[in-house]
C-alpha positions in Angstrom: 0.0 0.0 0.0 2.2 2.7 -1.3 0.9 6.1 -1.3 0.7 7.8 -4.7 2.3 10.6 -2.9 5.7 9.8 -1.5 7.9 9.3 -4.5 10.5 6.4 -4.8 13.6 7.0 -3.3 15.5 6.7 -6.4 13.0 9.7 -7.8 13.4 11.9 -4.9 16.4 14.8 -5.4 18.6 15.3 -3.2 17.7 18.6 -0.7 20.0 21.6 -1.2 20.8 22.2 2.6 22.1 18.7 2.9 24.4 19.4 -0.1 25.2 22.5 1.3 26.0 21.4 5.0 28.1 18.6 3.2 30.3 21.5 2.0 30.3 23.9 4.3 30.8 22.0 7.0 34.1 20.1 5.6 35.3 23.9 4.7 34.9 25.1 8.7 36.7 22.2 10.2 39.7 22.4 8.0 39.6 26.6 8.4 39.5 25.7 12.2 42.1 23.0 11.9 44.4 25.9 9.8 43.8 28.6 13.0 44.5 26.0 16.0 47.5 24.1 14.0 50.3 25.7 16.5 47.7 26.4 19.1 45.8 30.1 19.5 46.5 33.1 18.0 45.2 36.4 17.8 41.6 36.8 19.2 41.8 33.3 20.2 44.3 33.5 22.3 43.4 34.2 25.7 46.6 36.3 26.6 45.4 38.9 24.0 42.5 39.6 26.2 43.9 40.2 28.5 46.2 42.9 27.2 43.3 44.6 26.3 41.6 44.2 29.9 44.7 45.8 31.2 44.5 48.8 29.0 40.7 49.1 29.4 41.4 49.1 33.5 38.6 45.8 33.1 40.2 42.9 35.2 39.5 41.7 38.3 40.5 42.5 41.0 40.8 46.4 40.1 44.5 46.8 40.2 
């Protein structure tokens, strides 16, 4: 009792967003694998924060 409404799997087109996630997704992890490679840099890296807590008089304890 098929319904006349479901298509066959062999008819049915693949969705867009699974194609797209398929390539995005791949793209991210080897942009983050590129950033973390020799560990954090930049705004990553929690020492640069810091710096800029400093300047900004933000840290705690107020020193």
């Amino acid at each position: 009792m098929e319904s006349e409404d479901i298509p066959a799997s062999n008819e049915a087109p693949v969705p867009r967003w699974l194609i797209t996630v398929y390539i995005v997704l791949p793209l991210l992890g080897l942009i983050t694998w590129y950033y973390f490679w020799n560990g954090s840099t930049g705004w990553f890296d929690r020492g640069y924060w810091q710096e800029l807590q400093e300047a900004a008089n933000t840290t705690f304890p107020h020193q």
